[in-house]
Wavefront OBJ file of the C-alpha trace (Angstrom):
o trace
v -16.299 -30.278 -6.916
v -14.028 -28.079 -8.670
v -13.041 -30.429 -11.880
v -17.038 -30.845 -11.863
v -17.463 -27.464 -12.155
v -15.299 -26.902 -14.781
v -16.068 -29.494 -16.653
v -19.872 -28.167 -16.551
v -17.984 -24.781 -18.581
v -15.424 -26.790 -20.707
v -17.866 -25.551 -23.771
v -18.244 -22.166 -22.697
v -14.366 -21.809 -22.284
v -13.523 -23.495 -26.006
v -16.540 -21.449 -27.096
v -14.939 -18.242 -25.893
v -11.679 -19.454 -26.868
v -12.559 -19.671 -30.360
v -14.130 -15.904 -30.530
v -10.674 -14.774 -29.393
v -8.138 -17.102 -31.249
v -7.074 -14.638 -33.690
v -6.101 -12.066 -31.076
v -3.978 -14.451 -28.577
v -0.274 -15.154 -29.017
v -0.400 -18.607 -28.671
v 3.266 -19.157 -28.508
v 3.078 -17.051 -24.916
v -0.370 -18.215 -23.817
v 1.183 -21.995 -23.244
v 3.571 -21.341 -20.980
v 4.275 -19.493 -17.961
v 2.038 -19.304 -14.676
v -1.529 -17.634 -14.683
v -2.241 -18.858 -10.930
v -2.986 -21.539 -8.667
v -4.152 -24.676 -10.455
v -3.811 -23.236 -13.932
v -0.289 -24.813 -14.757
v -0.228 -25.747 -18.351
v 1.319 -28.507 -20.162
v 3.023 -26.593 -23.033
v 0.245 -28.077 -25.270
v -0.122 -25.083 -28.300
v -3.451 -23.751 -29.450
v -6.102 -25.698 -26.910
v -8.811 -23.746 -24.777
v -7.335 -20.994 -22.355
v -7.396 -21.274 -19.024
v -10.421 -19.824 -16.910
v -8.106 -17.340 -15.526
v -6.233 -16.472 -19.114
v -9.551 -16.324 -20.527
v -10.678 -13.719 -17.357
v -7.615 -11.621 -17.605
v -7.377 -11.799 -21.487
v -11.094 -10.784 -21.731
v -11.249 -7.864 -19.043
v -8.164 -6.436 -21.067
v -10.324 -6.290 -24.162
v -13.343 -5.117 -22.054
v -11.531 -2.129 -20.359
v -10.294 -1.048 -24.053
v -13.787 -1.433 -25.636
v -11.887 -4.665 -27.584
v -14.092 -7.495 -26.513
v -15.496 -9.102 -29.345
v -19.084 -8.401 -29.470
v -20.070 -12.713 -30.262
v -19.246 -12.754 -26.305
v -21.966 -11.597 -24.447
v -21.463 -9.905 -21.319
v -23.390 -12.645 -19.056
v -20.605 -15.396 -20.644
v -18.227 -13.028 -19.506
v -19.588 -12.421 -16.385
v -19.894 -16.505 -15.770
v -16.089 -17.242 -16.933
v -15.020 -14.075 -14.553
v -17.203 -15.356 -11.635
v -15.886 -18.660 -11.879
v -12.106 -17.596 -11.981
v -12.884 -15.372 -8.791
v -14.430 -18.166 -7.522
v -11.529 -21.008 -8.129
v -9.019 -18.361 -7.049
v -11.202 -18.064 -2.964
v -11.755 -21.692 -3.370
v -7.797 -22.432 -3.320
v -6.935 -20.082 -1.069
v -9.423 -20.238 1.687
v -7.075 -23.434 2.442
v -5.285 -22.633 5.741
v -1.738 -23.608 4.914
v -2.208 -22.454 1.319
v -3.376 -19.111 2.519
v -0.112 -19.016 5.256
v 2.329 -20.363 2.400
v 1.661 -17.626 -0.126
v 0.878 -14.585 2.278
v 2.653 -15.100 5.809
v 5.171 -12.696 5.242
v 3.270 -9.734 3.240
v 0.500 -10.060 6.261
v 3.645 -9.664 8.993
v 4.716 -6.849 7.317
v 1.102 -5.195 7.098
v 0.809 -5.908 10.862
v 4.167 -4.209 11.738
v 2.971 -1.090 10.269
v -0.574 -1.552 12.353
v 1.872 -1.448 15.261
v 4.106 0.829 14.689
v 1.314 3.021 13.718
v 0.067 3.044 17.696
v 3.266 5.582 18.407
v 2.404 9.193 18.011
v 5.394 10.038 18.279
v 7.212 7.860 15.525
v 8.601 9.034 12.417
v 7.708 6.079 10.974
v 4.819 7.055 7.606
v 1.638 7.224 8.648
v 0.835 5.707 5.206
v 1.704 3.024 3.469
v 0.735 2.163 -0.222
v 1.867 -1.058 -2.142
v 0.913 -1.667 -5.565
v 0.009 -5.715 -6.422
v -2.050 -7.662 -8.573
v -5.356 -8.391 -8.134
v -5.008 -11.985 -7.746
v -2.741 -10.898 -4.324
v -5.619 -8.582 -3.214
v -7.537 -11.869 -3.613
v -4.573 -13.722 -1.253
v -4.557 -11.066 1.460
v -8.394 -10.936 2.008
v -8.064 -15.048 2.200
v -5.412 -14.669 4.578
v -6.658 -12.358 7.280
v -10.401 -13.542 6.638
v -12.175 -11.547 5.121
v -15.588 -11.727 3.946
v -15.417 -12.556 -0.015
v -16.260 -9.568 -1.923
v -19.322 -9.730 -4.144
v -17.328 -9.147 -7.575
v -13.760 -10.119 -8.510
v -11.748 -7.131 -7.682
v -11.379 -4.721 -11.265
v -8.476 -2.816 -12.683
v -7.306 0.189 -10.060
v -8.965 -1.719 -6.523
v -7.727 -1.141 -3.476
v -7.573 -2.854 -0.720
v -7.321 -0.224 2.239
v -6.390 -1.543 6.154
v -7.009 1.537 8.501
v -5.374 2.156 12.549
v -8.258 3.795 14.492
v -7.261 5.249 18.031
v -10.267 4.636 20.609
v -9.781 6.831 23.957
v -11.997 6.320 26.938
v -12.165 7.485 30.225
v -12.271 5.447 33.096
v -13.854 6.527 36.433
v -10.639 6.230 38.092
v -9.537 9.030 35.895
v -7.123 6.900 34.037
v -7.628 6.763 30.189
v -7.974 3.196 28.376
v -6.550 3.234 25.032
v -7.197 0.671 22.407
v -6.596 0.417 19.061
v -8.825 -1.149 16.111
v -8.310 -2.129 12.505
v -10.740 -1.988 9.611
v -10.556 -3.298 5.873
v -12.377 -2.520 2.900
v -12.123 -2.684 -0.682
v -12.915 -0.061 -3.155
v -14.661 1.521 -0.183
v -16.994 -1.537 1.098
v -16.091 -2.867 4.251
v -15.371 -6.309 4.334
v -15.360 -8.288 8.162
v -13.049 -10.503 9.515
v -14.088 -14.246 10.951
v -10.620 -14.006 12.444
v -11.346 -12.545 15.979
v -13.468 -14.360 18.867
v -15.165 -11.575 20.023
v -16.850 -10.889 16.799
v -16.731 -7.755 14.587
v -18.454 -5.041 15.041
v -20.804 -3.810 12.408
v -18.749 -0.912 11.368
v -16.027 -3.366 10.692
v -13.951 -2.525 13.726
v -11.652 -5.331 15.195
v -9.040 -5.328 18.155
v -6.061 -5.013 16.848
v -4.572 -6.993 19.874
v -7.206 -9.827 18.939
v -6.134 -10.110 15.429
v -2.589 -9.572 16.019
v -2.564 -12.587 18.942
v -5.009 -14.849 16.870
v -2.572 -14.713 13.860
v 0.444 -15.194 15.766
v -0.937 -18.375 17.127
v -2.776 -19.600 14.126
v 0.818 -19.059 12.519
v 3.015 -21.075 15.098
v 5.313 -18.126 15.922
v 5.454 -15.391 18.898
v 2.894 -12.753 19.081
v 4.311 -9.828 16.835
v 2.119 -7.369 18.632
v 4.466 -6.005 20.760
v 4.149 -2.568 23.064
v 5.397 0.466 21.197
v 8.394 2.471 22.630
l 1 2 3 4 5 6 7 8 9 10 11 12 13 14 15 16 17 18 19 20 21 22 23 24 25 26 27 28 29 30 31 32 33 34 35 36 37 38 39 40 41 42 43 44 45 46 47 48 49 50 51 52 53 54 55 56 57 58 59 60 61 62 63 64 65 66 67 68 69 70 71 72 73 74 75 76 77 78 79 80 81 82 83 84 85 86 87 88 89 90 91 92 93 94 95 96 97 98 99 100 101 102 103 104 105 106 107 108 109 110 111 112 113 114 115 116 117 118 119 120 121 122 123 124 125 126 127 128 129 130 131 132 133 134 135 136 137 138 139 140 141 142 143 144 145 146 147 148 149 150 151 152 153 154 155 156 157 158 159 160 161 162 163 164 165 166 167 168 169 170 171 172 173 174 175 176 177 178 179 180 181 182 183 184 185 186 187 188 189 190 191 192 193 194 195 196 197 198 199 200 201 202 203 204 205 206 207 208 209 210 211 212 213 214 215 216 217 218 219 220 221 222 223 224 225
């Protein structure tokens, strides 16, 4: 469904191509890697790629550049569709796994090292990526797709609540919870099997046990010292 697709835009992308010929360096724009499924050939001077011709045009868009013969709803169809190829490719399981195992491990250390109080460990973390990885990490834990491709500056944000209750034994049950959202809208996991709560909240222990087995290797949730 994906070559259909494409080839239903194949004019819209040589179309678009065309308007911005003069202001690509085609010697650069035939080689190198622009993503999953956009390898090139070396082939000189032939339509763009969807996601050259997303990246090349939101460039041009963000500096007031774009050429005004493209109209913002053949933008908006060529940037949809990139968005769309790039969650299409990496909604696949082992894909997913391949390209974001060990940036998601590292995320989910920090969830749990985050349950000490007492650690000196930061109690933020900030790690600057391109939007095509924002795009890997949502695939990879789950999350809902986001209803535009993420723009220049988004952020991705994964927050540690604390949740204290008191039982009638007198003992206190701690748990912890995890949230994600980008650019401020909260976006819910299908990777828990209790279901998410509709603030967004999920058991950390859930999604720290569900990856671990989904990933073949031993729970990394493990209790803090």
């Amino acid at each position: 469904h994906l070559i259909e697709r494409e080839e239903e835009l194949r004019k819209l992308s040589d179309k678009v191509t065309a308007e911005l010929h003069d202001l690509i360096d085609w010697e650069n724009a035939s080689s190198g890697n622009w993503g999953i499924g956009e390898e090139r050939d070396g082939t000189k001077e032939k339509s763009l790629t969807f996601s050259q011709l997303s990246e090349v045009m939101t460039c041009l868009r963000v500096r007031d550049k774009l050429p005004e013969s493209i109209s913002h709803e053949d933008y908006n169809i060529i940037s949809s569709h990139s968005a769309w190829k790039w969650f299409e490719n990496l909604r696949n399981e082992n894909l997913a796994k391949l390209a974001m195992k060990p940036f998601m491990n590292f995320i989910m250390e920090a969830l749990r090292d985050g349950r000490n109080d007492e650690s000196d460990d930061p109690v933020l973390y900030i790690y600057s990526c391109h939007d095509s990885s924002l795009i890997g990490l949502m695939c990879a834990f789950r999350l809902e797709q986001p209803a535009e491709w993420p723009e220049y500056g988004s952020f991705l944000k994964v927050e540690l609540f604390k949740s204290e209750e008191d039982n009638e034994g007198g003992d206190t049950k701690i748990d912890y919870f995890v949230r994600f959202s980008l650019n401020g809208e909260v976006l819910k996991s299908s990777w828990t099997e209790t279901g998410v709560d509709p603030s967004g909240m999920i058991c950390l222990r859930e999604l720290s046990s569900t990856i671990a087995r989904e990933h073949g290797h031993e729970c990394i949730l493990k209790e803090s010292s």
